[in-house]
DOMAR-833465 format. One record per residue (C-alpha): residue in one letter; y, x, z; residue number from 1. Coordinates in steps of 0.25 Angstrom, whole numbers, plus 5000, padded with zeros to 4 digits. Each point is the difference from the previous one (the first is absolute). Layout:
// DOMAR-833465
{pt "A",{Y,X,Z},NUM}
...
END
This chain:
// DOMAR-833465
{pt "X",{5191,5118,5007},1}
{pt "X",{4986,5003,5003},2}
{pt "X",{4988,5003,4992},3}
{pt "X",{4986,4997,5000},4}
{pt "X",{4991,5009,4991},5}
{pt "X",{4987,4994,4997},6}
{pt "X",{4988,5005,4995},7}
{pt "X",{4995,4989,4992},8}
{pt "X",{5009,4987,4999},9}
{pt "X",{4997,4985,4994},10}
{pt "X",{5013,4999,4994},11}
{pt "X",{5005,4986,4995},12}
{pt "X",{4997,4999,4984},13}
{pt "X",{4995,5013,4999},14}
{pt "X",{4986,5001,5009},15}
{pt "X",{4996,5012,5007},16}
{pt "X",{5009,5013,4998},17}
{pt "X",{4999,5014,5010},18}
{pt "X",{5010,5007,5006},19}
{pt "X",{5009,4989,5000},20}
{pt "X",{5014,5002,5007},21}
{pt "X",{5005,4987,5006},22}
{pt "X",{5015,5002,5004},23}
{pt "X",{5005,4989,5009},24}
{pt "X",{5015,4997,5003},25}
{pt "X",{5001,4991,5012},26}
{pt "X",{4989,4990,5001},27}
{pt "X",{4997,5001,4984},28}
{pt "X",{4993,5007,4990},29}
{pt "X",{5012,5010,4993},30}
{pt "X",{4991,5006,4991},31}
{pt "X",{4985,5003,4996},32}
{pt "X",{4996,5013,4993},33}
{pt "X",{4987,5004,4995},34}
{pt "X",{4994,5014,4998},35}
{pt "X",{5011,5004,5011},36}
{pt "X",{4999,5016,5006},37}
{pt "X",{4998,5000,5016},38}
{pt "X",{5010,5001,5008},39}
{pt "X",{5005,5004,5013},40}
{pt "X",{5009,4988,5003},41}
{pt "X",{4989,4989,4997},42}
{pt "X",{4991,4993,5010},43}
{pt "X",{4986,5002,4992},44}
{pt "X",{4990,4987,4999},45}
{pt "X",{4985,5006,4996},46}
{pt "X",{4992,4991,4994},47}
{pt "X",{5003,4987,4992},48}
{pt "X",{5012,4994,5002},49}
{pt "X",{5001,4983,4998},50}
{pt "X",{5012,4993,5002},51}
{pt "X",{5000,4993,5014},52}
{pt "X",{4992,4988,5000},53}
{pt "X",{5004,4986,5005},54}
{pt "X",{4991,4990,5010},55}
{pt "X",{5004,4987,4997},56}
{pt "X",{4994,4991,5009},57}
{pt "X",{4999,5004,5014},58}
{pt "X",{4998,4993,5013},59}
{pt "X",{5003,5012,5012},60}
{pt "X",{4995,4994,5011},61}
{pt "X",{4985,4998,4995},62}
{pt "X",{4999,5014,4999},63}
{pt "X",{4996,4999,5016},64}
{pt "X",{4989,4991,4996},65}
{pt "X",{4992,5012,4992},66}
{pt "X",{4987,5000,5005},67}
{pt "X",{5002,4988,5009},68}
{pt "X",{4993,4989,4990},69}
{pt "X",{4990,5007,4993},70}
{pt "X",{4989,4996,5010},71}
{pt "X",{4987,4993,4993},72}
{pt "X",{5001,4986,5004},73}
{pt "X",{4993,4992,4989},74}
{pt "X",{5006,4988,4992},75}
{pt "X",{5008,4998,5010},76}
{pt "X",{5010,5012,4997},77}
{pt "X",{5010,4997,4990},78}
{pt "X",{5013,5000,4996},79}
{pt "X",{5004,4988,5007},80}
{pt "X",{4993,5007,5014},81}
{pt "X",{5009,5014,4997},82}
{pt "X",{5011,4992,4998},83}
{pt "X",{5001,4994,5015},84}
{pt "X",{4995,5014,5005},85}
{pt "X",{5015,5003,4994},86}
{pt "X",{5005,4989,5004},87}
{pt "X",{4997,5005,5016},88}
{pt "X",{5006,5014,4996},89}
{pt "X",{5013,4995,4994},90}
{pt "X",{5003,4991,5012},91}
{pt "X",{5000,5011,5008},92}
{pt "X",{5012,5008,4995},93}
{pt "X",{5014,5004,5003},94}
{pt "X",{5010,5006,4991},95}
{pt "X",{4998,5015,5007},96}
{pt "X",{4986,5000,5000},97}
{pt "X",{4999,4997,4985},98}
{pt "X",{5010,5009,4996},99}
{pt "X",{4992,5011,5007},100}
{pt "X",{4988,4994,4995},101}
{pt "X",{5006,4999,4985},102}
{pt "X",{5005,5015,5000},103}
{pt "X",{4987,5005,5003},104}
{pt "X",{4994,4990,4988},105}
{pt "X",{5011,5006,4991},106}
{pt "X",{4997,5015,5005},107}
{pt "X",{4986,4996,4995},108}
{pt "X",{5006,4996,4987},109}
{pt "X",{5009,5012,4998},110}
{pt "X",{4986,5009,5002},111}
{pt "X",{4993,4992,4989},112}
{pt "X",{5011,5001,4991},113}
{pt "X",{5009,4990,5000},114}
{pt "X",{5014,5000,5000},115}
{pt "X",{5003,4985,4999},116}
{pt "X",{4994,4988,5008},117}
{pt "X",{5004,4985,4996},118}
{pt "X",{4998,4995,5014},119}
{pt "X",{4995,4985,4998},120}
{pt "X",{5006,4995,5014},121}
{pt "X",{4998,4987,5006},122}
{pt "X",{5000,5002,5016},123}
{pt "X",{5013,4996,5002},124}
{pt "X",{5003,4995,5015},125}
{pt "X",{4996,5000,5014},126}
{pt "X",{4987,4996,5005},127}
{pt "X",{5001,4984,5001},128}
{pt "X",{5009,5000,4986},129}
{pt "X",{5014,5002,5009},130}
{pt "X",{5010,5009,4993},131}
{pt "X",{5002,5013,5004},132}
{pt "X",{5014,5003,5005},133}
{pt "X",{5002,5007,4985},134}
{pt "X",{4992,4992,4993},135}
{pt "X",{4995,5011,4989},136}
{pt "X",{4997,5010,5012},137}
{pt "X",{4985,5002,4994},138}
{pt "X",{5005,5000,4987},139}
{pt "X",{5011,5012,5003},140}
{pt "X",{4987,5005,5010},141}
{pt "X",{4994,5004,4985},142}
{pt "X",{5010,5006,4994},143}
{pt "X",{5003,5009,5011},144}
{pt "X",{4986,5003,5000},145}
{pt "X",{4999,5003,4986},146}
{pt "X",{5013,5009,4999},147}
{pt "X",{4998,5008,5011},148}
{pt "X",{4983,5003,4994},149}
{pt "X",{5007,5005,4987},150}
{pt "X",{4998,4987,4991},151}
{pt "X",{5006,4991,4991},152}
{pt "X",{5000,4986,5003},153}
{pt "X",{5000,4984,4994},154}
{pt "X",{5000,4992,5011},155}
{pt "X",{4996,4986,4993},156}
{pt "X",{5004,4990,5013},157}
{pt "X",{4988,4990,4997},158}
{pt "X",{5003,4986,5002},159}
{pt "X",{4989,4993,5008},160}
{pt "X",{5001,4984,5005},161}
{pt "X",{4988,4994,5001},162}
{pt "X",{4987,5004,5006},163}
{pt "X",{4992,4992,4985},164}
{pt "X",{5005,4991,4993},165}
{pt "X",{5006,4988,5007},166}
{pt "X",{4996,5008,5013},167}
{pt "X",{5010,5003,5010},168}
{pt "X",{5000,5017,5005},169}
{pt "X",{4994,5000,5012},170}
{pt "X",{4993,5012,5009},171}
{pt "X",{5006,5013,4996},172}
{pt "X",{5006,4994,4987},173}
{pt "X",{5011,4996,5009},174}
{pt "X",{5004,5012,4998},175}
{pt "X",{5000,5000,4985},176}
{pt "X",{5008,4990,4999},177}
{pt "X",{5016,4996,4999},178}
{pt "X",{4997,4985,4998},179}
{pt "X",{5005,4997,4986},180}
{pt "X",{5004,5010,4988},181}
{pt "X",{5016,4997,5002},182}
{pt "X",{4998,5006,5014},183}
{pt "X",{4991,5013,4994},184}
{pt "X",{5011,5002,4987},185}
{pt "X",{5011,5001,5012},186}
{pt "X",{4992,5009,5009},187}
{pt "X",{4997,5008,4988},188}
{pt "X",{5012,5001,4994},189}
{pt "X",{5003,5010,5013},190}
{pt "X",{4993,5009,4995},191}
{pt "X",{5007,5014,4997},192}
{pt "X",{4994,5010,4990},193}
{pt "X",{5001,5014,5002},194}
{pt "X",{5000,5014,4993},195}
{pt "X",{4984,4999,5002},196}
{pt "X",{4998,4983,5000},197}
{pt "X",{5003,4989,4991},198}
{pt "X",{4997,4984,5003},199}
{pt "X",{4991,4994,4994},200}
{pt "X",{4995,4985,5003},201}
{pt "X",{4985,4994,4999},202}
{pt "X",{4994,4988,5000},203}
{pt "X",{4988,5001,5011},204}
{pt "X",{4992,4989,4991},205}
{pt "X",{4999,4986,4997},206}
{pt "X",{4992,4997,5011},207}
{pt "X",{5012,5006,5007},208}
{pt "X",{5011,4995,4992},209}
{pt "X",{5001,4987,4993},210}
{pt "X",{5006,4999,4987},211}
{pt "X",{5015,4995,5004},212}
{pt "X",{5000,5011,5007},213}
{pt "X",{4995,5011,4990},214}
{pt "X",{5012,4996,4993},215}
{pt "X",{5009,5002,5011},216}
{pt "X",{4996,5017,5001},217}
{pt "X",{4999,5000,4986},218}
{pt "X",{5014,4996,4998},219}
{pt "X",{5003,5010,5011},220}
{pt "X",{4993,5011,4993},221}
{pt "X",{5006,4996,4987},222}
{pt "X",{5015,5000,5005},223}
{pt "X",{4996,5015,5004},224}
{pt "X",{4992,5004,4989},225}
{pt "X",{4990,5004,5010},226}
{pt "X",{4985,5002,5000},227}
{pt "X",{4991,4986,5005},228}
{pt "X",{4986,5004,5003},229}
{pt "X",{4990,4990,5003},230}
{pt "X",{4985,4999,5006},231}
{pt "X",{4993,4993,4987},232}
{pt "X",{4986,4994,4999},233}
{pt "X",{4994,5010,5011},234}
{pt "X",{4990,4989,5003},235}
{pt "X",{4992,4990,4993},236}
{pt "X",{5004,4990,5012},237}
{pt "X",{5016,5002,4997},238}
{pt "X",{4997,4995,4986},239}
{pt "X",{4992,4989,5004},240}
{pt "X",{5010,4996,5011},241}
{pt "X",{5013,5002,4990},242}
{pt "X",{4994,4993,4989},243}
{pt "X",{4996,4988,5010},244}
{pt "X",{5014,4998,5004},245}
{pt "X",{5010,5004,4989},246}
{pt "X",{4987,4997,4988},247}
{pt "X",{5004,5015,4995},248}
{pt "X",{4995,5016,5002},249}
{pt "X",{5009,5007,5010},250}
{pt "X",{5004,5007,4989},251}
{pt "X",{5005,4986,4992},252}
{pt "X",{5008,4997,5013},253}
{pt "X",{5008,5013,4999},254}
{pt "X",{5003,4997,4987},255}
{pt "X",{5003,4986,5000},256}
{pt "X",{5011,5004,5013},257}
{pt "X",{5007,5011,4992},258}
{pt "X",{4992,5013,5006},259}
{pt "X",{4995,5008,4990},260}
{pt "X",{5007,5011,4992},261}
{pt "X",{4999,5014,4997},262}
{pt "X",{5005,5003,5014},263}
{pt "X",{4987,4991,5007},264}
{pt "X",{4987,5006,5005},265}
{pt "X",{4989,4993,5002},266}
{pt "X",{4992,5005,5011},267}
{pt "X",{4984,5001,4999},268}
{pt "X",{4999,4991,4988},269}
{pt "X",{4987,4999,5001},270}
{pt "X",{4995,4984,4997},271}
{pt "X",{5009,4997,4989},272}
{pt "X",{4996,4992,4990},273}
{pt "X",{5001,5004,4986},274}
{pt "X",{5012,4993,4997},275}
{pt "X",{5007,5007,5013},276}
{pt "X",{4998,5013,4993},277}
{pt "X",{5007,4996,4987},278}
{pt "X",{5011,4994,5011},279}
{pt "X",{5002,5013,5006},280}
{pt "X",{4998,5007,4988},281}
{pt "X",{5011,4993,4992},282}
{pt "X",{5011,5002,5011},283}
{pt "X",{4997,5015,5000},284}
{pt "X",{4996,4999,5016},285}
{pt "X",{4994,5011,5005},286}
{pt "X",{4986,4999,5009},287}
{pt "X",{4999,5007,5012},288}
{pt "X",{4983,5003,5003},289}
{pt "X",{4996,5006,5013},290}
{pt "X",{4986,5004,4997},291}
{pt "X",{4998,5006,5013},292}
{pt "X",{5004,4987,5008},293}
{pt "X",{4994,4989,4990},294}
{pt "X",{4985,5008,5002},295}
{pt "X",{5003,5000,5014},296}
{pt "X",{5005,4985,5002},297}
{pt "X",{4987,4996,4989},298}
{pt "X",{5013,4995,4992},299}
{pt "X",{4994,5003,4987},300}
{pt "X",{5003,5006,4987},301}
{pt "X",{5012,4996,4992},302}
{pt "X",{5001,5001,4986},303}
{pt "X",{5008,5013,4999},304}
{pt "X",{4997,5002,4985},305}
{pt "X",{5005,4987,4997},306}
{pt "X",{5012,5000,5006},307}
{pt "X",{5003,5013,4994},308}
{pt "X",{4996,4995,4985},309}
{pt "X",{5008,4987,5001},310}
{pt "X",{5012,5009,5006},311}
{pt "X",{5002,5001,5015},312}
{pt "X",{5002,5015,5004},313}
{pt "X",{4990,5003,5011},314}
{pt "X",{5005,5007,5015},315}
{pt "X",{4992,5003,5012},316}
{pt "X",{5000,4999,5015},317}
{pt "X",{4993,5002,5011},318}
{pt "X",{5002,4986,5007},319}
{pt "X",{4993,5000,5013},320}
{pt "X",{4999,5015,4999},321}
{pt "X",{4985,5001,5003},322}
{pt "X",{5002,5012,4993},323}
{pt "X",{5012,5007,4995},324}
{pt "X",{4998,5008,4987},325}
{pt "X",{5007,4996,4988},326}
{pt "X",{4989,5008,4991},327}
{pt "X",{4989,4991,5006},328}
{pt "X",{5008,4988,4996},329}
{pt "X",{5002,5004,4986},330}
{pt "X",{4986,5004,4997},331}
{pt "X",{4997,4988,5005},332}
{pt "X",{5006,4990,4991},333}
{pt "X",{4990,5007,4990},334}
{pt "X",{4988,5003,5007},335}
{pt "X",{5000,4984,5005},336}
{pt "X",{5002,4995,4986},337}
{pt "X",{4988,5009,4995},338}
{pt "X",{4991,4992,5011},339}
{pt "X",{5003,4987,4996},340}
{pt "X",{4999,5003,4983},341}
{pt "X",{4991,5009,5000},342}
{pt "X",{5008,5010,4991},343}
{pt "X",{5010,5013,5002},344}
{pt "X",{5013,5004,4996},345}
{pt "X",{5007,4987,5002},346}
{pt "X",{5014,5006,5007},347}
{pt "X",{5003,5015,4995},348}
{pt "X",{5004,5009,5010},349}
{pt "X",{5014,5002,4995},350}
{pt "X",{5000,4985,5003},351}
{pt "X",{4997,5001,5013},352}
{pt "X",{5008,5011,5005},353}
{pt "X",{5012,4991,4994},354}
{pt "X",{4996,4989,5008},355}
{pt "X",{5001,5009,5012},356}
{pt "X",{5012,5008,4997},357}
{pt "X",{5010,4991,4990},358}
{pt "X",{4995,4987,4999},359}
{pt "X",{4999,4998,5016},360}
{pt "X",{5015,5005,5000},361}
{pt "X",{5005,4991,4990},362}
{pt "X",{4995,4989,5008},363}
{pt "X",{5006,5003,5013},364}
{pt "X",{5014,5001,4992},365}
{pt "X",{5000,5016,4999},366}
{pt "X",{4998,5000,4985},367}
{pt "X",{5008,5014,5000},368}
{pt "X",{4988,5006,5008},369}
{pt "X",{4985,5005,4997},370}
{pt "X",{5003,5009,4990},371}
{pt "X",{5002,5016,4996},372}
{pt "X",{5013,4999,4991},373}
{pt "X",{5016,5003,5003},374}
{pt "X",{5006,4990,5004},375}
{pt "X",{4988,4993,5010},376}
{pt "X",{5001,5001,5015},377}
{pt "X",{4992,5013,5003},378}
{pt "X",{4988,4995,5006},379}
{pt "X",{4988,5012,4999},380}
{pt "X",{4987,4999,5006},381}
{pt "X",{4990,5012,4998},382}
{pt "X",{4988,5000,4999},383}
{pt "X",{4989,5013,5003},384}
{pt "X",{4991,5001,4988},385}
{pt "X",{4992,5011,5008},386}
{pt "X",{4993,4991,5010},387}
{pt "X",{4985,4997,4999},388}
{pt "X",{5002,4986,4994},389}
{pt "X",{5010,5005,4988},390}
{pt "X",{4994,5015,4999},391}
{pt "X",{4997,5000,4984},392}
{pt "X",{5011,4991,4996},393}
{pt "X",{5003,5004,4985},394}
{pt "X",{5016,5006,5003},395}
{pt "X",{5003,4991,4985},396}
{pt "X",{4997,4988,5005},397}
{pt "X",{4999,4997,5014},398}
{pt "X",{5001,4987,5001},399}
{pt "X",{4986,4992,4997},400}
{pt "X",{4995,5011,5012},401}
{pt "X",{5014,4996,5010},402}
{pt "X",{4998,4985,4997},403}
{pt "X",{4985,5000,5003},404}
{pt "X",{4997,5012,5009},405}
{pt "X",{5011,5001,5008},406}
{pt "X",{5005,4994,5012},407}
{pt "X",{5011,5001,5012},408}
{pt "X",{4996,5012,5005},409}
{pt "X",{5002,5008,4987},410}
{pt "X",{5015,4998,5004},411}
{pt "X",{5008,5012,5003},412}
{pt "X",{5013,4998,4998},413}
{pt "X",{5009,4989,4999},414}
{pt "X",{5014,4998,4997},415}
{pt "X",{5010,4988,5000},416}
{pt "X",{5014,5001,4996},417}
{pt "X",{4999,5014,4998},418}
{pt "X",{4997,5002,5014},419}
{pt "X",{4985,5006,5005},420}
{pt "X",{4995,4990,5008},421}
{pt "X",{4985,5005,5000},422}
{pt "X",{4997,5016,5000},423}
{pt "X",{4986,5006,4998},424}
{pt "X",{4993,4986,5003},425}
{pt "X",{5010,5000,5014},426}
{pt "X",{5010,4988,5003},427}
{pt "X",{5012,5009,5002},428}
{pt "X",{5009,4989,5010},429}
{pt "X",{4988,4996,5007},430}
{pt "X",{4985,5000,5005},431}
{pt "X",{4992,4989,4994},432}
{pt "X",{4986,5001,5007},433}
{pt "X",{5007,4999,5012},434}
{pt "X",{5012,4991,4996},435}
{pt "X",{4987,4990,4995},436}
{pt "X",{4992,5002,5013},437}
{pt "X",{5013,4997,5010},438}
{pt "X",{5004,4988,4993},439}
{pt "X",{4986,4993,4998},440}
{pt "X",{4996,5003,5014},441}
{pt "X",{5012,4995,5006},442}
{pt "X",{4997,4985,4992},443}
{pt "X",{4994,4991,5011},444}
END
């Protein structure tokens, strides 16, 4: 058994409650206790203490890109320029430098609080789309990497064939692709979860994947109750495209091919139509939005508050990881909506601590994490309320001054499974500044 007592805690069904003793047997939550007296034999967690939070979407290998497509360079520079500048970097690497690369990414992640990543992977085979000798050796690459920086991880295996629609993969998608969806599911289907990892599948898009095929992973999800994540209307030009070929939204595709269900995500979600919301809404999907990434691409704003009305649960991710603060992303999805209507309050903070905490759990198929209670996995990250941007946060409700004041580096502690992972704001397995540097240098 070991013990946890924490100053303040957001406990599940109850809000915030100090000295809380938090008694964990094995990787789960034993017990929780208000209004409990020191003790000698517990590890101490000042500060506010949040159930860990989940990343949803993430693309490890764009992290190295950070700073590397910001230049000004006029209308020319969009997300379609970005995209071959990621195209260049992903043809360039191998299982061992993307696992060293990917547990320096995750490191990052444990630092800013999260303690599970869903891990949206499409870079699958050797450069000229040969098979490696173990054809899921990037895949296994990241959940190496993932354990050993201290996280939890759903590796959604992304189906990608075509490089648009009717369009064979060519240049680096060659490494994307397994040829048709029968020869991803049985590549797939190797997978093995772990104590830390669960398998997940994704749907890259319908650019990427026609509609027979969406079928085909989304039996293969279906057959394994597991979570199917799709990118969704992250550009005005995919709608267009979509609905000139198939004469439907990318979103009535997946549901006309059996997609959509509690356990899918759409990803960005940002150009739906009216009707795709209701859609989505009526399925009980959940929407992933990556603020950070969608201002950085000029994606656009989604329709968060619609979503949430017509009943999708909203998560978040980091996606390209131009910046990696689940805080950021959450204050985000409200500060974005006030922009475009002109009025305030549209997501209360609550909400958006769910989305970063239980919501983005449920949709990577850890519905038992992201929350204080016996019972859940005992995932704790603290948070220091003494910092400059968090000095004068009221001690009874912390949470609107967390969800729009704070960020990564408010992080002090961090705990997955019961286990420390992060100690005092300093990665205890590893040394992520330099982790980062070595593995971004060594890219060609």
């Amino acid at each position: 058994m070991t013990a946890f007592l924490c100053e303040l805690a957001v406990l599940h069904g109850a809000g915030v409650q100090a000295d809380v003793l938090v008694e964990a047997d094995g990787d789960r939550i034993a017990s929780v206790t208000p209004g409990a007296a020191p003790d000698g034999d517990t590890i101490r967690l000042d500060g506010l203490v949040l159930p860990g939070m989940a990343n949803a979407h993430s693309h490890a290998f764009h992290r190295a890109l950070r700073g590397r497509t910001q230049a000004r360079g006029g209308s020319e520079q969009s997300f379609w320029t970005w995209r071959e500048r990621m195209y260049e970097l992903a043809d360039e690497l191998t299982p061992d430098g993307y696992r060293e690369l990917a547990r320096a990414v995750y490191g990052e992640m444990a630092l800013a609080g999260i303690t599970t990543v869903g891990e949206f992977h499409y870079l699958h085979h050797e450069r000229g789309g040969a098979r490696y000798a173990n054809p899921n050796a990037m895949g296994e690459a990241l959940i190496d990497a993932a354990r050993e920086a201290g996280l939890r991880m759903t590796l959604l295996d992304a189906c990608y064939l075509h490089g648009g629609i009717g369009v064979k993969a060519d240049g680096a998608q060659r490494r994307f692709s397994d040829g048709d969806a029968e020869t991803w599911a049985a590549r797939a289907g190797e997978l093995e979860a772990g104590p830390l990892s669960r398998i997940g599948a994704a749907i890259h898009s319908v650019r990427a994947v026609d509609p027979d095929s969406v079928r085909v992973v989304a039996e293969w999800a279906d057959e394994r109750a597991a979570p199917l994540h799709a990118h969704v209307s992250e550009q005005p030009a995919e709608n267009e495209a979509c609905f000139e070929a198939y004469g439907a939204t990318p979103t009535g595709v997946l549901e006309g091919a059996g997609a959509l269900s509690e356990r899918f995500t759409a990803v960005h979600a940002t150009h739906l139509a009216r009707g795709d919301v209701d859609v989505l809404g009526r399925a009980g999907a959940t929407c992933c939005l990556c603020p950070t990434t969608e201002r950085d691409l000029a994606d656009g704003v989604g329709p968060a508050r619609l979503l949430a009305e017509a009943g999708s649960p909203l998560a978040l991710g980091t996606d390209s990881h131009a910046l990696i603060d689940m805080f950021e992303e959450a204050r985000a999805v409200e500060l974005d909506q006030r922009l475009l209507g002109s009025a305030r309050g549209l997501h209360a903070p609550e909400e958006l601590l769910e989305a970063a905490s239980g919501a983005g759990h449920a949709s990577l198929g850890w519905p038992e994490a992201g929350r204080i209670e016996s019972g859940a996995l005992c995932d704790l990250v603290a948070l220091d309320l003494g910092g400059v941007r968090l000095a004068g946060t009221p001690r009874h409700d912390p949470i609107p001054s967390v969800v729009f004041a704070a960020g990564s580096a408010d992080v002090r502690d961090v705990v997955v499974g019961g286990e420390p992972v992060v100690r005092d704001g300093v990665h205890l397995r590893m040394d992520v500044p330099a982790e980062l540097e070595a593995a971004i240098a060594a890219l060609p």
